[in-house]
Structure formats: C-alpha cells, structure tokens
C-alpha positions as CSV (number, residue, x, y, z in Angstrom):
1,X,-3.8,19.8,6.7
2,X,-1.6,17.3,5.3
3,X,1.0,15.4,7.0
4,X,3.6,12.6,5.8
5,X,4.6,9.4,8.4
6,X,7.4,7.0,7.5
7,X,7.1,3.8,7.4
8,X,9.4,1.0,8.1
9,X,8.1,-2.1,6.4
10,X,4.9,-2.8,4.3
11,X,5.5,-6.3,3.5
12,X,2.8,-8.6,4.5
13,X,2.1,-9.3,7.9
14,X,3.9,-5.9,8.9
15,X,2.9,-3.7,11.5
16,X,1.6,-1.3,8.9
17,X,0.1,-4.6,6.3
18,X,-1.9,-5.5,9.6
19,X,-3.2,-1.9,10.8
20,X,-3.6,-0.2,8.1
21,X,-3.7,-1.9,4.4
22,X,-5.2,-5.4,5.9
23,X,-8.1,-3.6,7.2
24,X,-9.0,-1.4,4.4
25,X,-9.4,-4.0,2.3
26,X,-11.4,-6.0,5.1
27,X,-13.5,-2.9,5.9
28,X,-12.5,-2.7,9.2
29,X,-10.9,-0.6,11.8
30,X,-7.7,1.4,10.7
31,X,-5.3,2.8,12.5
32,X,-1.8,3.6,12.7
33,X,0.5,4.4,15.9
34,X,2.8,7.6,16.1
35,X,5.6,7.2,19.5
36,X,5.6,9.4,22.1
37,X,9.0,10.9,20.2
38,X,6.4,12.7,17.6
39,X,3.5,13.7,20.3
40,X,4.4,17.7,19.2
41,X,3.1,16.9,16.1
42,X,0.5,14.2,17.0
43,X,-1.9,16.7,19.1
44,X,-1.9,18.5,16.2
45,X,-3.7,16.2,13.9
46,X,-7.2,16.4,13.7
47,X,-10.7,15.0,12.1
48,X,-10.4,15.1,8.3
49,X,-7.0,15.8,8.0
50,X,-4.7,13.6,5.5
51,X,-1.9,11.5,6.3
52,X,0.4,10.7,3.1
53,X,2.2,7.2,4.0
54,X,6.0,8.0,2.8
55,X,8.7,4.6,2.3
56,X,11.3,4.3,0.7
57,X,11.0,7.4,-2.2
58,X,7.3,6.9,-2.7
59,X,4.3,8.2,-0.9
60,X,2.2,4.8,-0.5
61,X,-1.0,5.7,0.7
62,X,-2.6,8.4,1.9
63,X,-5.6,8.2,5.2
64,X,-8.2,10.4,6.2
65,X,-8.4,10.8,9.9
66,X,-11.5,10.2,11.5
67,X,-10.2,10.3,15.2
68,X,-7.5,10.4,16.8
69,X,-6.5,9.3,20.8
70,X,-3.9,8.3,23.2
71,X,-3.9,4.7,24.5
72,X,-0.8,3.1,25.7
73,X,-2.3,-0.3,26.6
74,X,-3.7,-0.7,23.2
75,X,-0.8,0.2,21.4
76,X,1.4,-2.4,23.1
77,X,-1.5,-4.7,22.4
78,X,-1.4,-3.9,18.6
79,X,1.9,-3.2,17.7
80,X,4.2,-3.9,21.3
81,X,7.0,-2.3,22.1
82,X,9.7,-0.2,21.2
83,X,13.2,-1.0,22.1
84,X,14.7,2.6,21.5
85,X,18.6,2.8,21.6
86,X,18.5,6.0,23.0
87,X,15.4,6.2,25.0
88,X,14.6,3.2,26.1
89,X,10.9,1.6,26.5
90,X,8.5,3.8,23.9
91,X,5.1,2.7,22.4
92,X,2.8,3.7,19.6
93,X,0.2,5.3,22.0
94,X,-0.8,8.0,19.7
95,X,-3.3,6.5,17.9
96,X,-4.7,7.6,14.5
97,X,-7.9,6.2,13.1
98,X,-8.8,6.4,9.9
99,X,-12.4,7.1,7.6
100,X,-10.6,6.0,4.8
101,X,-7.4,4.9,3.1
102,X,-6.4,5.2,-0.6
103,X,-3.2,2.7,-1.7
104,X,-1.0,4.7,-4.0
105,X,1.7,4.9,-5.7
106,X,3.0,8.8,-6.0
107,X,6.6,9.8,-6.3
108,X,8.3,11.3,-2.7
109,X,9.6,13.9,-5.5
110,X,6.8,15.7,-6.1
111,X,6.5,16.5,-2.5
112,X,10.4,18.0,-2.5
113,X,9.3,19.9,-5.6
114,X,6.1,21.4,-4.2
115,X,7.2,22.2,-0.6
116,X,10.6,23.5,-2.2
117,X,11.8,21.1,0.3
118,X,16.2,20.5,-0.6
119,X,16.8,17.2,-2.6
120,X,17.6,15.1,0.3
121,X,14.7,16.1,2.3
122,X,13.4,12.7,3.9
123,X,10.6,11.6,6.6
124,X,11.7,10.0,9.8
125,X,8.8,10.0,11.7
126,X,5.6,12.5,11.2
127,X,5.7,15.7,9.7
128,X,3.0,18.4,8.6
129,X,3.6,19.9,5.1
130,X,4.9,23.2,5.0
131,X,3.4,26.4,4.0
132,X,5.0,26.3,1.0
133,X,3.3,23.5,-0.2
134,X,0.5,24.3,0.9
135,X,0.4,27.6,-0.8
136,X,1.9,26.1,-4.4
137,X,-1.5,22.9,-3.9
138,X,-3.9,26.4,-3.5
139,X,-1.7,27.7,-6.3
140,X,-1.8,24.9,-8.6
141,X,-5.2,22.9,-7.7
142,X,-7.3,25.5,-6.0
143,X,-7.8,23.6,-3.2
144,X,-6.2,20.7,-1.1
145,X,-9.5,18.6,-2.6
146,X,-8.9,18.7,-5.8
147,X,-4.9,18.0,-5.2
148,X,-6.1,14.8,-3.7
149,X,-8.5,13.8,-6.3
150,X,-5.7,14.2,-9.0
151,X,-3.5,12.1,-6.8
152,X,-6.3,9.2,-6.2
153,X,-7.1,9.7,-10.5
154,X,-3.3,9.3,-11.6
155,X,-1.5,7.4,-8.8
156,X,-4.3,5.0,-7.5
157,X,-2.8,0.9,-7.2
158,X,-5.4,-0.8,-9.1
159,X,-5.6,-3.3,-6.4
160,X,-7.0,-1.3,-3.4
C-alpha cells in the first residue's frame, strides 16, 4: 500500500533533515513521527508498505516501512512537542521506521492525475492512496513494483 505524509520543513537540521534524510545517508536508524490526530490511518500501515514524502508540490522521497510502533516518550525525545491550537499538547508517538529511503524528486501532479484526485487535492497530514490509483499503477505498471522502480529510474536526486 502506498501512503503520502506532509511535511513541514526539510531544510537542514529540520525535524524531517534529522530523522529521516540525515540518517539515510549516515546508515542509521530512520524514522518519522505521525500525531495522535492521524492514528486512524497510522494502525493501518504496515511492514513493506511505501510512504511517498509530499512538500510543497513535490513528492520528496519515498520510505519503505520496516516497523512501525507507538512510543510517546521517544517521540518527545526526538522531535518534542506539539503546541496544537485546537488541541492542545500532541506528540509524534506513532512511530514509523524505515528499511529504506529513496530522495526524489517526482511532481505532486502525477499523483492528482493517477488517483483522479480534483486539482487542489493537497496532503495535510497522512493519507493512503486511493483505489483509483491504485487500480490506474496495476493498469499502467502491472504492479506497484515496477511503478516504484520507474519513479526511483526517472526521479532519483543524484545526491542520495
């Protein structure tokens, strides 16, 4: 399955620089917090699924999950806490780890066009692809491998 998570900032020393592109290039532990907003969708992620990294337009990366668990200590620890206008005190606590992370650079576009998503379609937080994408990727590629495999081959940054 294939899911898409906003991010905020990727500038260096970001919360997603740090976790995620920091330690792919350091061979290191990976992971990426979801908030207890998003846990409908969270307990639905599982081992080897794909999670397409969407700012600003662009899809910037894409993870494989190895694991995935909930730890509210470690989240503050890593990325703190979450002064939420609305709801207050809220942590990263869902926990994704990753096997492996591909930088990329892959136009948000493509998505709209091949989940027929409307043009103003956007990620706020994480979202699964629908099942018209994932019909139109069996459609087109024959499998959701070989869709990421033309990805990685086309859209790749040179320096990951």
């Amino acid at each position: 399955m294939i899911y898409f998570c906003a991010v905020n900032d990727i500038s260096i020393g970001s919360k997603f620089y740090n976790s995620v592109e920091l330690p792919s290039k350091n061979n290191d532990k990976i992971r990426w917090g979801i908030t207890e907003l998003s846990s409908n969708t969270f307990i639905k992620v599982n081992k080897d699924d794909l999670i397409f990294f969407y700012f600003k337009g662009n899809i910037i990366g894409i993870g494989k999950v190895m694991k995935t668990e909930v730890d509210k200590d470690l989240s503050e620890k890593l990325w703190g806490i979450n002064k939420h206008k609305l709801n207050g005190d809220i942590y990263w606590s869902n926990i994704i780890y990753f096997s492996a992370y591909n930088s990329i650079s892959f136009p948000f576009d493509k998505i709209i066009e091949i989940g027929n998503y409307s043009e103003n379609f956007l990620i706020r937080r994480i979202i699964g692809l629908n099942k018209t994408g994932e019909q139109r990727i069996i459609k087109d590629f024959g499998n959701e491998a070989n869709f990421i495999e033309d990805i990685l081959k086309n859209y790749s940054n040179q320096n990951s």
